[in-house]
C-alpha positions as CSV (number, residue, x, y, z in Angstrom):
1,X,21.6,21.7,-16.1
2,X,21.7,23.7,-13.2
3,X,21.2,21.7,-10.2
4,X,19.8,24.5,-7.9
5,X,16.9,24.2,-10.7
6,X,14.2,22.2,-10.1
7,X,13.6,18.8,-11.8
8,X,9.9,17.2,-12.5
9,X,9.8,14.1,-10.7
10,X,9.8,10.5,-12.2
11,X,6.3,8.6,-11.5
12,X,5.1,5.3,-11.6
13,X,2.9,3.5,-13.7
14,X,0.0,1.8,-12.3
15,X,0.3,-2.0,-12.0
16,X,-2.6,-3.9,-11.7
17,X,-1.2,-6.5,-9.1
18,X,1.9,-7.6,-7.0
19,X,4.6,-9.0,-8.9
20,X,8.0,-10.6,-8.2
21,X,11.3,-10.6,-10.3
22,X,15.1,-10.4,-9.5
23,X,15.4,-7.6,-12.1
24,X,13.3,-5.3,-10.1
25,X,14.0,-3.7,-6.7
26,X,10.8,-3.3,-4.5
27,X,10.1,-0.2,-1.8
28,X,7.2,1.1,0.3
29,X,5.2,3.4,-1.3
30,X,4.6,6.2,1.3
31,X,1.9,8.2,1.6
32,X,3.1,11.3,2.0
33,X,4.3,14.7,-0.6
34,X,6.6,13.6,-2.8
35,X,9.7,16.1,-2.1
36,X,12.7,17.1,-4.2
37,X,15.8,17.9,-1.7
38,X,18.5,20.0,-3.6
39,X,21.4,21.1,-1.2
40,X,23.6,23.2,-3.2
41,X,24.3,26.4,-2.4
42,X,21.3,26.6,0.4
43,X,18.9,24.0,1.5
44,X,15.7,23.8,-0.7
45,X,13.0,21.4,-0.3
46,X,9.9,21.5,-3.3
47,X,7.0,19.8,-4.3
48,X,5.8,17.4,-7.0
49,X,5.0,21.5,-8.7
50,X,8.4,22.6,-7.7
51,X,6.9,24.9,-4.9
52,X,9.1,25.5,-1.5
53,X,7.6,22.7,1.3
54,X,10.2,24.7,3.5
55,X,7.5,27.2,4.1
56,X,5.0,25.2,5.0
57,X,7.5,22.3,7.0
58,X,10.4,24.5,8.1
59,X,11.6,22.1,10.6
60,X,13.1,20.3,7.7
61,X,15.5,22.8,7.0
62,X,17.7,20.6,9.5
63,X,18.1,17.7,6.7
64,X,20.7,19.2,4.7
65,X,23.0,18.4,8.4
66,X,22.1,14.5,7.4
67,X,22.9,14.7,3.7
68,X,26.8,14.9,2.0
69,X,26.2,17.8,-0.8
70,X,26.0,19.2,-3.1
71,X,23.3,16.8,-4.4
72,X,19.5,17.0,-5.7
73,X,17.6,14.1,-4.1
74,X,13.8,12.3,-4.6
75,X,11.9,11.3,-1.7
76,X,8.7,12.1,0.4
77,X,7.9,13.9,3.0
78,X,5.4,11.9,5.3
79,X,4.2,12.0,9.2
80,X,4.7,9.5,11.9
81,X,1.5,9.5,13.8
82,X,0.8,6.9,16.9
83,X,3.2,3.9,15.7
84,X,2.1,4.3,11.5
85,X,2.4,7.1,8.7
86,X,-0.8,9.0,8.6
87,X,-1.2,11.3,5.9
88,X,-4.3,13.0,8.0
89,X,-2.0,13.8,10.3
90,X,1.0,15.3,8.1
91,X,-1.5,17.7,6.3
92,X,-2.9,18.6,9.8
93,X,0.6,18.8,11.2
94,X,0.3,16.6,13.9
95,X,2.8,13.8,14.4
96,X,7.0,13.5,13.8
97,X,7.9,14.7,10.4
98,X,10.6,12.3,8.4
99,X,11.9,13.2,5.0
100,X,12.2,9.6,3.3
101,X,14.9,9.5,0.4
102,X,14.8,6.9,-2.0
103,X,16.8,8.6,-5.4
104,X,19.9,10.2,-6.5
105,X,19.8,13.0,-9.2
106,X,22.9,14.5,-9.0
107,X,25.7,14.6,-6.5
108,X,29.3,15.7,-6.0
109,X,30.4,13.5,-9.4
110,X,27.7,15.0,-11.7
111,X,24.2,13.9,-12.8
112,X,23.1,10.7,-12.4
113,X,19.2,10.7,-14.4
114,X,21.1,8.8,-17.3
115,X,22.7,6.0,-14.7
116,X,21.0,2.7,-14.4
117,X,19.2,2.4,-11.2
118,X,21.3,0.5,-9.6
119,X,24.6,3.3,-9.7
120,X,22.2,5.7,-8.1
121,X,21.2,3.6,-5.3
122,X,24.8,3.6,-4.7
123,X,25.4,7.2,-5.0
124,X,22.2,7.7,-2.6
125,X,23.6,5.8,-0.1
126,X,27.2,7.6,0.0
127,X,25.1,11.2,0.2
128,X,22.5,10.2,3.1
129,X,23.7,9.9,6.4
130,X,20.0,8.8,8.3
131,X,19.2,11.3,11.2
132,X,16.8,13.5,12.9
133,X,13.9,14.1,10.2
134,X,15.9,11.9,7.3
135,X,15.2,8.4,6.5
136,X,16.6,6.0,3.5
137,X,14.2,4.5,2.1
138,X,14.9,0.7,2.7
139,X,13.5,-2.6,-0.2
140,X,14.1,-5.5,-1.4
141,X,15.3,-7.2,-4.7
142,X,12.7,-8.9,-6.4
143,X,10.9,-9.7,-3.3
144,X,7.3,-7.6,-4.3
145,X,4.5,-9.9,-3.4
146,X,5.9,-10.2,0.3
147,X,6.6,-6.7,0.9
148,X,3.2,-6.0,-0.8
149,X,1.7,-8.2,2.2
150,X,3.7,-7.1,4.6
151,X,2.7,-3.0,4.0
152,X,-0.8,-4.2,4.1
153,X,0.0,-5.4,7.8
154,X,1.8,-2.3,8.6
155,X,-0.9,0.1,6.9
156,X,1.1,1.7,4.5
157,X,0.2,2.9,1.2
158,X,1.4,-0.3,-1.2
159,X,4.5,-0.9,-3.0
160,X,6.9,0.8,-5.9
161,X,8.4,-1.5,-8.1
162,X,11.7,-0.3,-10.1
163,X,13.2,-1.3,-12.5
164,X,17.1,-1.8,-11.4
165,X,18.5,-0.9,-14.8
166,X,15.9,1.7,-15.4
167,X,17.4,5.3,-15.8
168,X,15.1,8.3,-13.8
169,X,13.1,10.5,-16.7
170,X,12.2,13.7,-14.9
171,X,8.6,14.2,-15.5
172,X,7.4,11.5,-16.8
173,X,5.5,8.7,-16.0
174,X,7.0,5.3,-16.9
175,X,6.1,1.2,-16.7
176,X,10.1,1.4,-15.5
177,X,8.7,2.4,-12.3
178,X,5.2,1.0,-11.0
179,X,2.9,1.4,-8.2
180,X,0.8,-1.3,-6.5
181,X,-1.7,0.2,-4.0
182,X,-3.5,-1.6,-1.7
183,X,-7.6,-0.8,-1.8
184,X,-10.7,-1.6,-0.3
185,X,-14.6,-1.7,-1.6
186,X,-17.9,-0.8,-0.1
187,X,-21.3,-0.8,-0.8
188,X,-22.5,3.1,-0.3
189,X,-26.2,4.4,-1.3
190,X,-25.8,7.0,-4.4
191,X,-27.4,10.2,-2.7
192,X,-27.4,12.5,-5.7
193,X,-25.9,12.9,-9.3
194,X,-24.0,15.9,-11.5
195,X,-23.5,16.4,-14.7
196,X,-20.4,18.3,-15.4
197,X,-18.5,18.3,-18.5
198,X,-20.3,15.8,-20.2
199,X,-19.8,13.4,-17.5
200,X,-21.9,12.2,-14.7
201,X,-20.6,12.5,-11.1
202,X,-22.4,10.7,-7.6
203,X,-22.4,11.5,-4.3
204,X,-22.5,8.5,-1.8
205,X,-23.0,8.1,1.6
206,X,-24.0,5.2,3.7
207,X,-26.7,5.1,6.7
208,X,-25.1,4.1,10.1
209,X,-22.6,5.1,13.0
210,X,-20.0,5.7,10.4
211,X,-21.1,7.9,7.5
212,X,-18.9,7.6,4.2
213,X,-18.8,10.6,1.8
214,X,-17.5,10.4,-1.6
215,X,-17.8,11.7,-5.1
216,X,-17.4,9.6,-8.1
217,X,-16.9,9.6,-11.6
218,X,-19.8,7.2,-13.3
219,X,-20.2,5.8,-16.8
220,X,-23.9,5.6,-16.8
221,X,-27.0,7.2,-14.7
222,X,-28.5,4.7,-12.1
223,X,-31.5,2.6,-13.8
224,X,-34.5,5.2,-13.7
225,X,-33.2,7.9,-13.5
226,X,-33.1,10.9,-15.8
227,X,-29.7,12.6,-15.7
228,X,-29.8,16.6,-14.7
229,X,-28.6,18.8,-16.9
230,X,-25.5,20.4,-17.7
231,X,-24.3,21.7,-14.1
232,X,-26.9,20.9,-12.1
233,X,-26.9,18.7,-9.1
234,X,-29.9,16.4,-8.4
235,X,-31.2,14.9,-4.8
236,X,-31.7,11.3,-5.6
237,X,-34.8,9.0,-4.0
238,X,-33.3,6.5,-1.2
239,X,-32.8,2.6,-2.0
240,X,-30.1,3.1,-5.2
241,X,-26.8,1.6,-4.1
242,X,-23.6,1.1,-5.6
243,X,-19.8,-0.2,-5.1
244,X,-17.2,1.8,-4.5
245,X,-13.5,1.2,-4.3
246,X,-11.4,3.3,-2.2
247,X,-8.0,3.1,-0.7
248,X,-8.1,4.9,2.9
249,X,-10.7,6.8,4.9
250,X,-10.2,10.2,6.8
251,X,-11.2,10.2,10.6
252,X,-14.1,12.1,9.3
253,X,-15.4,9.2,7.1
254,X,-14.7,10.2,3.6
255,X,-13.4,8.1,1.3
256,X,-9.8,8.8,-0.6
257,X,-9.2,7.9,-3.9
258,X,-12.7,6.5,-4.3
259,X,-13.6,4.8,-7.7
260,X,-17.1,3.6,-8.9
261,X,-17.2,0.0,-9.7
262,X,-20.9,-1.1,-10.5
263,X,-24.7,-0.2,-9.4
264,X,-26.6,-2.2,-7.0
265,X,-24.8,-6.3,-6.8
266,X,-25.0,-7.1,-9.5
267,X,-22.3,-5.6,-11.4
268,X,-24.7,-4.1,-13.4
C-alpha cells in the first residue's frame, strides 16, 4: 500500500452513554473535519472523502515542520474561537486553526493499521513534535465518565472511547472505537411537514427572541393531520409542538444534529 494513497478513516460507533474501563483509552471528541495528514514525499492534508483541505486551509501546509516523516496520520482539523473550539467559526474561517493528531498509520518502520492501539499511540508520539497549528490529542485510560463531564464544562463535542488493543480498520465503522456525544432537548412548535421518499420530514421553529430552525425525520404525522403527498410541503396550523433533541446551535438559531423524539408531552 502506497502511503502517498489515501486511507478511509476508522469511525466510531455510537454509544449510548459514558462508560468507564481500564481496557479502554478515552479522548475528546472534537468537532471539527476529520483530516488525514500524509507527509511523504510532499505535505498533503484530505478529508473524511479524501479531498485536499490544503486548498481550502493552506496555512496548514506548515504542519509537516511539526511532524517526523514519512508517516500518514488521523486527526481533525478544528478552530479555536474566543477560549473554546467553535465549529461555526472553522467553517467561517474565523479563529486559530490547530490540526489535532490522535492516530498512527504508517511511519518510518512501516504500517501500523494491523498494531494494537496501544503500539500506535507510541509510534504517534515519536512522529509529532506539538507546534504552531499541531496538537496531540491528549486522554486518559479508562477514565470516560469524568472526561465525559469534564468536556461538557468545557463545551466540547463528547468523548471517543478506544479500545487499547483494538487495531485501526480503514473505512469502517467499529464498536472498537465509540462516540459519546453530549445533547440537549427542546420543545419546538412543528411549522410544516414533507413527504419525501416515503418518509415524513418537519420543520420546527419556536416563537420568541431566539427562533430555532430545524428539519426532522418523523415516524408518524402529528394527530389530525393528513400527510401531503409525495413531494409536497405543507404549512401546518399553529398549536402542534414536539421534542426535539439536538446537540449544538448555530449563532443564527438552528439546530445541529436535531433528532425528533415525540409530539406534544406526552411522549406520544
Amino acid at each position: 500500500m502506497d502511503p502517498r494513497a489515501f486511507v478511509p478513516p476508522m469511525l466510531a460507533a455510537p454509544a449510548p452513554a459514558a462508560f468507564s474501563d481500564p481496557d479502554w483509552w478515552f479522548e475528546p471528541k472534537w468537532d471539527g473535519f476529520r483530516a488525514q495528514l500524509s507527509v511523504t514525499d510532499r505535505i498533503r492534508i484530505r478529508s473524511r472523502q479524501g479531498t485536499s483541505l490544503l486548498d481550502r486551509f493552506p496555512a496548514l501546509g506548515a504542519a509537516a515542520e511539526a511532524v517526523a516523516g514519512p508517516a500518514v496520520l488521523d486527526g481533525e482539523v478544528v478552530a479555536w474561537h474566543e477560549g473554546r473550539v467553535d465549529f461555526h467559526a472553522l467553517t467561517a474561517g474565523r479563529g486559530q486553526l490547530v490540526l489535532v493528531l490522535f492516530d498512527c498509520l504508517y511511519d518510518r518502520s512501516g504500517w501500523l493499521v494491523s498494531e494494537p492501539w496501544t503500539v500506535r499511540r507510541e509510534h504517534l508520539e515519536a512522529a509529532v513534535h506539538p507546534a504552531g497549528s499541531v496538537m496531540l490529542c491528549q486522554g486518559t485510560v479508562g477514565r470516560g465518565e469524568e472526561l465525559f463531564r469534564a468536556t461538557g464544562c468545557l463545551g466540547l463535542e463528547g468523548v471517543v472511547a478506544k479500545r487499547r488493543g483494538s487495531r485501526y480498520w480503514p473505512g469502517r465503522r467499529t464498536s472498537e472505537w465509540r462516540k459519546v456525544v453530549h445533547t440537549a432537548e427542546l420543545r419546538v412548535e412543528v411549522r410544516a411537514l414533507a413527504t419525501q421518499g416515503g418518509q415524513w420530514l418537519a420543520d420546527v421553529g419556536a416563537v420568541g427572541q431566539r427562533p430555532v430552525l430545524a428539519r426532522v425525520r418523523v415516524p408518524a404525522v402529528p394527530p389530525g393531520v393528513v400527510p401531503p403527498p409525495e413531494g409536497e410541503r405543507r404549512e401546518l396550523p399553529p398549536g402542534i409542538w414536539a421534542t426535539v433533541q439536538y446537540r449544538a446551535r448555530t449563532p443564527q438559531g438552528r439546530l445541529r444534529h436535531a433528532v425528533f423524539r415525540s409530539y406534544g408531552g406526552d411522549g406520544w
